[in-house]
N, C-alpha and C positions, 0 to 999 in steps of 0.2 A: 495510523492512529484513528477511533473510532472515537464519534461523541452517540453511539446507541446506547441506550440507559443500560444500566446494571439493574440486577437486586441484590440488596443486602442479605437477606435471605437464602439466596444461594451458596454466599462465599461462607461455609461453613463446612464442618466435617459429614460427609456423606457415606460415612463408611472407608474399612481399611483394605476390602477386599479388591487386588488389583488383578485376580489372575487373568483376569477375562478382558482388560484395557492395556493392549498393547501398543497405544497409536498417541505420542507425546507429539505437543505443540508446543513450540518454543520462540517467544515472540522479547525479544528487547523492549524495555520499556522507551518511551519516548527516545529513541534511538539517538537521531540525528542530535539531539540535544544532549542526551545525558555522553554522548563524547564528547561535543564541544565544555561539557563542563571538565573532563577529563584537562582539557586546554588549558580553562578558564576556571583553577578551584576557586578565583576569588565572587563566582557566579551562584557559585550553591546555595538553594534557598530562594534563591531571586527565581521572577516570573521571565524564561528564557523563551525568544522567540529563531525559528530559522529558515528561514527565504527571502526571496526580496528586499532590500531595504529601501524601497521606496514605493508611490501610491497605485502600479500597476502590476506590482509581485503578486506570489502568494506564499500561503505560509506551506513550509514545508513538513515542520516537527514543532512543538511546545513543551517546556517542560508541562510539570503535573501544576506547578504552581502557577503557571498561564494558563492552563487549562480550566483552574477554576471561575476564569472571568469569560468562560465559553469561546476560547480560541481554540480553532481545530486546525488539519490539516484542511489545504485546499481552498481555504478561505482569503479569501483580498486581505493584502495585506493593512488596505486602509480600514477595512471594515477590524481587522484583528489590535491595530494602533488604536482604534477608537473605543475598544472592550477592553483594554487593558492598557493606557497609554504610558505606566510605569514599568513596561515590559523591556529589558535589551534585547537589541534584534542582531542576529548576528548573520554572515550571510554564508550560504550552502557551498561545504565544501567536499564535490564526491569524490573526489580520489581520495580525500581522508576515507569516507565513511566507507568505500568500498577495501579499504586496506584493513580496517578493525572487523568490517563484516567477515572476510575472508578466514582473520583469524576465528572468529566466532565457530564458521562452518568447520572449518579446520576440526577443531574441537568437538562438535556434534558428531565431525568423521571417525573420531577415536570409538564413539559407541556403536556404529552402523553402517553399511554402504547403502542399506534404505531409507535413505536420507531425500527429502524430497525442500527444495529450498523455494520457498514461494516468494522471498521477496529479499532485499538487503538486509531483512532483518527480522525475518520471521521464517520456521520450517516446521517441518512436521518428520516424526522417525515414526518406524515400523520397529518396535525393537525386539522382538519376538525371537530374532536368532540371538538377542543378547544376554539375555536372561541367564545362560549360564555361567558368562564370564563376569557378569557385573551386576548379577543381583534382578531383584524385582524392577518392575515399570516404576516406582516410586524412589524408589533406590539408586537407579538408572537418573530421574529428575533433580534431585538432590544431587547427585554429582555432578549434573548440568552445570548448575547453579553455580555450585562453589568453585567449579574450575572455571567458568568464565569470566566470576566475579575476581577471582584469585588472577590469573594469566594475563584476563585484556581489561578488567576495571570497571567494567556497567553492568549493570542488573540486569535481570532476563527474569520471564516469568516461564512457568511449565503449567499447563496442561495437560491431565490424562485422562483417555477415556477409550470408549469401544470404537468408535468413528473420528472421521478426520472433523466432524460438523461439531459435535459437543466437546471434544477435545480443543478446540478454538477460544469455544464460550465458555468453558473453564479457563485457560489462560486468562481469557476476559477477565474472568472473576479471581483471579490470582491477583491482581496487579493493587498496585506498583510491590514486584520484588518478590513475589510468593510462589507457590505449588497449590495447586488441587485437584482432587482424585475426584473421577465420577465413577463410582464404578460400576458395571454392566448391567447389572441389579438395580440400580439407584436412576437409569439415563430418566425415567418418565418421573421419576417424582423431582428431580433438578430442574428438566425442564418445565414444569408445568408451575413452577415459583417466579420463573420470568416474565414482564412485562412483554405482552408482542413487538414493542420497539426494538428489545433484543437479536430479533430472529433475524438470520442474514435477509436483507432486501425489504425489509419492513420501514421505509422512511416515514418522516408526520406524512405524509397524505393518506397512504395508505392503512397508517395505523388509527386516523380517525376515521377512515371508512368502515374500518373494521369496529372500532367502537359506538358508533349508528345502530349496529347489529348487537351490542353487548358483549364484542369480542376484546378483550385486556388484555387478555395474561394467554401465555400459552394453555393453559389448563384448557379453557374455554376454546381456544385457536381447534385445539387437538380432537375433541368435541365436537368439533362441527360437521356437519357431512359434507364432505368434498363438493357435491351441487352445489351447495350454496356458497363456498367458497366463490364459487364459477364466477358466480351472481354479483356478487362482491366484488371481487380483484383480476376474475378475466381468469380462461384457463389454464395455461401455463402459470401465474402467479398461484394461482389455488393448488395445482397439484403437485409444486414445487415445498409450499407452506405447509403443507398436510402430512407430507413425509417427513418434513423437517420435524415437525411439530411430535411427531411420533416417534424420536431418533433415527430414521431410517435415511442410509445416506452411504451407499455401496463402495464409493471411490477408494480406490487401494492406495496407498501412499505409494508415489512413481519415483523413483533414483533419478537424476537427469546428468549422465556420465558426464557429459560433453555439452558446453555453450553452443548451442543452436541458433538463437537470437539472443538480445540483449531489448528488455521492454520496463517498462513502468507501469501502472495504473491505478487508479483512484476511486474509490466507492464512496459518494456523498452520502450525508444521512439526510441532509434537506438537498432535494433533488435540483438540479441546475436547469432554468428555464431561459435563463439569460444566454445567449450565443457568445458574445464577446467575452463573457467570463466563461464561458466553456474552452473559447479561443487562446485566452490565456492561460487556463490549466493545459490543454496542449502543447501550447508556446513551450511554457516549465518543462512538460514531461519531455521535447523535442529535447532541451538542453543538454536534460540529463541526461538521453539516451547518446547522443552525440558525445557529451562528456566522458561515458563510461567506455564506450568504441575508442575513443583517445588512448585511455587510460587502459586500454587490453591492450594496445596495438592491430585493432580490429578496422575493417569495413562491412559495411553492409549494402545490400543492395535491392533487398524486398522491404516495402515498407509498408505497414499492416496497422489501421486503427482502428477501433473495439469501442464500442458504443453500447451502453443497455438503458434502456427504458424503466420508465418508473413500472409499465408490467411486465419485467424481466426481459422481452423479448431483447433479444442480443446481435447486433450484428455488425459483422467485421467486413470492411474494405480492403483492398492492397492492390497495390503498383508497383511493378518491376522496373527500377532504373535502367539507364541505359548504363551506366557505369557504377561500380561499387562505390561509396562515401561514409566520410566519419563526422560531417560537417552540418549545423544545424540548420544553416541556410540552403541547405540544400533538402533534409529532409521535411522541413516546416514548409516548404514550397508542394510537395507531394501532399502530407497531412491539411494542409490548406484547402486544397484540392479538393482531395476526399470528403473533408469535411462540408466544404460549399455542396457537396452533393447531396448531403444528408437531409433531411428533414429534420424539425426537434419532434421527439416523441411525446405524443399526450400526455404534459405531467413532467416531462422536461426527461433530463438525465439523470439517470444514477450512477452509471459509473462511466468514467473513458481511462482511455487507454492507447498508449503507441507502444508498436512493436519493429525492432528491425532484425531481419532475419538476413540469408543468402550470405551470411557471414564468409569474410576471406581474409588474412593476415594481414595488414597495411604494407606488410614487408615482401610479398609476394608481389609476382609481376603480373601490374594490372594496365593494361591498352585504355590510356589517355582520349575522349575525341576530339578531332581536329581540332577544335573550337575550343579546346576544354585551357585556361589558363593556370597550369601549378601554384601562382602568387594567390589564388583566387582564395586558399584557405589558410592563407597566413594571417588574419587578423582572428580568426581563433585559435588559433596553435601558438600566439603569442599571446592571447589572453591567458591559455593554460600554462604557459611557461610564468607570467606577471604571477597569476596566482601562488604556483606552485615556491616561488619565491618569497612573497609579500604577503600571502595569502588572498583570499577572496575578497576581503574588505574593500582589497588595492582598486577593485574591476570588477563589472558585472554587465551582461547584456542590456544595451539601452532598451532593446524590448518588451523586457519587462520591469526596466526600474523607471522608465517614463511615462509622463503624463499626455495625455494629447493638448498639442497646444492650441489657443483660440483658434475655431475653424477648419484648424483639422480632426477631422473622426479615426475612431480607434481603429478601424483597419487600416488606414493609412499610417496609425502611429506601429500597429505591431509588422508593417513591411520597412520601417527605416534599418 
């Protein structure tokens, strides 16, 4: 979920020609939420909130109607209670979400094996080998729709265009529930109707440094001569923005046959300067990762965190266990780690991110160390069993649903 401004402007008909935009985006609208309401029809309409239910969470998903009191992802849950305090909060349940996502990809599999899945709930096709059997790139989108909506029950929006980058920003501009075509012809004058907050990586800081300069709207962005970008936002952020700015954005849509890793990550629109709420988005993304390792029947054994700076600069950590794990307290101890190494970037964060890789079956025979105690992970494998029962409401990690109490500081409260 993204709070980078739209324009109205753009969501409009751009043309019907698609022969040239082979590259569909297919993004669930507020995912997490619109399945809980799947749960919950008697929610619909209401301002739906999903993570944490209490003052150390964050949020995970919003519906559209909590979103209008500017609740995002990623945001404390106190700060999102306090924007919208008629909101129900309900709390994350990933083996649901990853049972509906599955069906979703399932579904996108029917059109393509270039199928490239970026998130639980967002992908991008190549559909170009499909054309014959199902019709145009538009054609193709529309059936997305109706069979996801018909088969599993939530909305999705599509995207199409020449690149995997505007192909995005149209889904953008689809939402909640729609299609829109950019077609190849049309990428510079769509973009150039966008505010620069649009452009991926464009948070308030940088978007009113750019306005210092008379820079707004991508028109102007695209306008500028890359120097002066320089000048501006540092070289890497300028010649990142410049091709953007001009649709130019090579990336091929990738198939990814086979789970490699299992990861998360987050892209703030107001950049994260605070540490302990960086600690906590973390915290979150450890869970889920841990969570989803459960729920494959996985381990992992490389653990890899992803940091980018308010000037793009990107840089990734990782540590090789001594033993494979499924278990959060064991990867949050690594990610802790890494993270006490890091510096904050001038400008704070823009995005993080946990990865666990070195993947191996849970069912496989893996060499215990001597020290290592098997009871050690039974109080999450019975929080997932409590869940999977009761659901999530029953039980939630104390680390992120508590507060630190008198005298104790919050890194002491997120090691209990």
């Amino acid at each position: 979920m993204s709070r980078a401004p739209r324009a109205a402007a753009a969501r409009r008909s751009w043309g019907e020609d698609d022969s040239a935009t082979p590259i569909l985006h297919v993004d669930m609208d507020a995912f997490f939420a619109s399945v809980e309401l799947l749960e919950h029809p008697e929610l619909v309409g209401r301002p739906v909130i999903v993570g944490g239910r209490d003052g150390r969470g964050v949020v995970s998903a919003a519906s559209y109607e909590a979103r209008a009191f500017g609740v995002s992802s990623a945001m404390s849950m106190s700060e999102a209670r306090r924007r919208c305090p008629q909101a129900v909060v309900l709390p994350v349940r990933h083996g649901l979400y990853t049972a509906v996502s599955r069906r979703v990809m399932s579904i996108l599999g029917e059109v393509t094996p270039e199928l490239e899945r970026v998130s639980v709930d967002e992908a991008f096709l190549n559909v170009s080998g499909a054309r014959r059997r199902m019709g145009s790139p538009v054609a193709i989108g529309h059936w997305i729709r109706r069979e996801v909506h018909a088969r599993v029950g939530v909305p999705a929006s599509v995207g199409i265009a020449a690149t995997k980058f505007v192909a995005k920003l149209a889904s953008a501009h689809a939402k909640p529930d729609g299609l829109l075509l950019v077609p190849a012809a049309a990428t510079q004058d769509f973009l150039n109707v966008l505010p620069v907050g649009a452009m991926w990586g464009v948070g308030e800081k940088s978007a009113q440094a750019l306005a210092r300069w008379g820079i707004t709207d991508v028109r102007a962005l695209a306008a500028t001569d890359v120097r002066r970008l320089e000048r501006i936002l540092g070289p890497a952020a300028a010649r990142h923005l410049h091709d953007l700015a001009h649709g130019v954005d090579p990336r091929p849509v990738t198939p990814q046959h086979e789970e490699k890793s299992v990861g998360t990550e987050s892209t703030f629109f107001d950049n994260i300067t605070d540490r302990d709420h960086a600690r906590r988005v973390l915290l979150d993304q450890v869970h889920q990762c841990a969570a989803r390792l459960r729920a494959g029947g996985l381990r992992g054994r490389v653990v890899v965190l992803k940091a980018r700076g308010a000037d793009f600069t990107t840089v990734t950590r990782s540590r090789t266990m001594a033993a494979p794990t499924d278990l959060a307290r064991d990867l949050f101890a690594v990610v802790e780690a890494l993270f006490g190494a890091l510096p904050t970037p001038g400008g704070g964060f823009r995005l993080l991110g946990v990865r666990v890789e070195g993947l191996s079956r849970g069912d496989e025979g893996v060499q215990l160390l001597l020290d290592d105690d098997p009871r050690r992970g039974a109080p999450e494998r019975a929080a997932d069993a409590v869940r999977r029962r009761w659901g999530s409401a029953a039980l939630a990690p104390a680390t992120l649903l508590s507060r630190p109490v008198p005298g104790e500081s919050a890194d002491d409260a997120d090691r209990s």
